[in-house]
C-alpha positions as CSV (number, residue, x, y, z in Angstrom):
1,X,28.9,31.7,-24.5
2,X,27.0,28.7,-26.3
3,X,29.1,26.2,-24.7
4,X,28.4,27.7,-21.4
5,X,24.6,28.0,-22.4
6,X,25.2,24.3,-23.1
7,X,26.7,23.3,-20.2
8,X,23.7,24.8,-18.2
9,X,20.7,23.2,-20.0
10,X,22.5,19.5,-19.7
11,X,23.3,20.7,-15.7
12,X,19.4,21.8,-15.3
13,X,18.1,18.7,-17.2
14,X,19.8,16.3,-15.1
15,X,19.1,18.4,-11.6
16,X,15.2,17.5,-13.4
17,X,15.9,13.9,-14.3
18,X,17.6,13.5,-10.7
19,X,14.9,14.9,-8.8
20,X,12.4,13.4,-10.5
21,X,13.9,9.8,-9.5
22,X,14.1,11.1,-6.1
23,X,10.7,11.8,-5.4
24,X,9.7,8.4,-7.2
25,X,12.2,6.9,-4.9
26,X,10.4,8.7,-1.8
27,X,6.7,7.7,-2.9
28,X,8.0,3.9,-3.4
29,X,9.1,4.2,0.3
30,X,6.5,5.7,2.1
31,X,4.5,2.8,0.3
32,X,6.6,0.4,2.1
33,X,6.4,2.0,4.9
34,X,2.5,2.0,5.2
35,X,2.6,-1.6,4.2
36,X,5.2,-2.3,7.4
37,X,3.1,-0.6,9.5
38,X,0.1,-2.4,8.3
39,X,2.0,-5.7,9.0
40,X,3.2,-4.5,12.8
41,X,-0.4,-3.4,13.3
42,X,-1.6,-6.6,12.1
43,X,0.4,-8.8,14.2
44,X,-0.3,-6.3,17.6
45,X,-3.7,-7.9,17.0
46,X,-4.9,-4.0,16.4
47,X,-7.2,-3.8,12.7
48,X,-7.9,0.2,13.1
49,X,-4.5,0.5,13.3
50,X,-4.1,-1.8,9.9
51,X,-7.1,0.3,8.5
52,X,-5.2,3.6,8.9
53,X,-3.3,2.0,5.5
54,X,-6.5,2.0,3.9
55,X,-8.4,5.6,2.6
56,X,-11.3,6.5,5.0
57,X,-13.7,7.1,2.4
58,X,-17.0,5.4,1.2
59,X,-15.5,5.0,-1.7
60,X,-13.0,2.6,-0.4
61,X,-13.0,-0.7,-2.6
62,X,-12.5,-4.4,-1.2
63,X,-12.6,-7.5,-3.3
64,X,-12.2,-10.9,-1.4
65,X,-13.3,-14.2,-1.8
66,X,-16.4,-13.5,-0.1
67,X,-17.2,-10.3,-2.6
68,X,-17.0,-7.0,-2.8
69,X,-17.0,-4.5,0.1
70,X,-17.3,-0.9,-0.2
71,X,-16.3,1.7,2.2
72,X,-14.0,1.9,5.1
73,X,-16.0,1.3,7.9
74,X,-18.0,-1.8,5.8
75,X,-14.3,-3.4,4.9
76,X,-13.4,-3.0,9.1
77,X,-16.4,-4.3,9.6
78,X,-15.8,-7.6,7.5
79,X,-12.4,-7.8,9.4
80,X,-13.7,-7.8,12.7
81,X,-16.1,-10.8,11.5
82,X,-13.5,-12.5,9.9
83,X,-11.0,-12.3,13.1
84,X,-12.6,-12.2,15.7
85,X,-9.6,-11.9,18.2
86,X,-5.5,-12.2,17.9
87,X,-5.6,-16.5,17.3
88,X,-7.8,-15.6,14.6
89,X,-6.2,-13.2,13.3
90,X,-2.3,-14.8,13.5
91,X,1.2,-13.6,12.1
92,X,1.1,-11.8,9.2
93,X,3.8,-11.0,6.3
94,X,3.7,-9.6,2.8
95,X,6.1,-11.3,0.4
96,X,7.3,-10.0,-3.2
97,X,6.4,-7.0,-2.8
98,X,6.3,-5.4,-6.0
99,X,5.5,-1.2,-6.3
100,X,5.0,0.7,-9.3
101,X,4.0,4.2,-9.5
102,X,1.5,5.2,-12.4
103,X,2.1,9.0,-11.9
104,X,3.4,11.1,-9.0
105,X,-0.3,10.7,-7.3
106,X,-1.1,7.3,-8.1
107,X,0.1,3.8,-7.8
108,X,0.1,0.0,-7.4
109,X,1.3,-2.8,-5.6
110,X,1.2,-6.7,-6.1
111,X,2.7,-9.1,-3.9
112,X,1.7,-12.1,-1.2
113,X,0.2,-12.6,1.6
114,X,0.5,-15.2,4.2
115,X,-1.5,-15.5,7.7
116,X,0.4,-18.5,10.2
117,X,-1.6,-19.2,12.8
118,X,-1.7,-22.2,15.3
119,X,-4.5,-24.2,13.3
120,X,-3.2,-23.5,9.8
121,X,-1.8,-21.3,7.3
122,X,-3.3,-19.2,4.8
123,X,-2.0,-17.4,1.8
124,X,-3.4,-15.7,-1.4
125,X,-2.1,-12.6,-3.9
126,X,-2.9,-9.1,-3.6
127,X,-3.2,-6.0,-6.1
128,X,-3.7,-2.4,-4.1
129,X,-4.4,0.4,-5.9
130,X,-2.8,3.7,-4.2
131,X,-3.7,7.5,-4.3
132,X,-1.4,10.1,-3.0
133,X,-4.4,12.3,-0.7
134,X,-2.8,15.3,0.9
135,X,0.8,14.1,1.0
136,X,-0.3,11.0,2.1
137,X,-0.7,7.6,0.3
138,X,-3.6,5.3,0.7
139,X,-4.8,1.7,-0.6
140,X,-8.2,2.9,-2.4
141,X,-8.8,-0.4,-3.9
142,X,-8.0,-3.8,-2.6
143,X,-8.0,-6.6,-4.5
144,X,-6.9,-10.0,-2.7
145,X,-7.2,-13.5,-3.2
């Protein structure tokens, strides 16, 4: 009887321990996922589709080199101004992508970013902060550079 007893709680505990990577595996893709669309929105030359990555909130944070922006409709507003149409705006790719989940609603990401365009290429460093809103993750803060 206690070895069957046993036998259950190590079974249950790793059913827990397996799960839990799952899900962790899960959020760590749909991240991904967000940042790929991101990207294909990006290079379609369509920014509300690359805002949809970001949380529609006024509390949305954006830090650049030309300050800090708050909001969503302040940051794709500052997009639009910054390119202006598709040459501006180029081909864009994130590189070394690295995604680390703080807790099962909260995250963040580091990685580069690089913008080829005819004229010249651009690249910087990003930190995102993400928030899991209604089964859903979001950048809430931006940080690039």
């Amino acid at each position: 009887m206690k070895m069957r007893l046993y036998n259950f709680i190590v079974l249950l505990f790793l059913a827990l321990v397996f799960s839990a990577c799952s899900h962790q595996e899960k959020d760590v893709r749909e991240i991904h996922r967000v940042l790929k669309s991101q990207v294909d929105s990006w290079n379609k030359g369509d920014l509300e589709g690359y805002m949809l990555g970001y949380w529609n909130s006024e509390n949305l944070i954006f830090t650049g080199s030309k300050g800090i922006n708050r909001g969503w409709q302040e940051t794709l507003g500052r997009y639009k101004q910054s390119y202006p149409d598709k040459q501006a705006m180029g081909e864009l790719s994130f590189n070394d992508l690295d995604v680390q989940l703080i807790s099962s609603e909260s995250a963040f990401a580091v990685g580069e970013w690089r913008l080829v365009r005819i004229a010249d290429t651009l690249n910087g460093r990003f930190t995102l902060i993400w928030r899991k809103i209604n089964g859903h993750w979001f950048i809430i803060a931006d940080h690039s550079s």
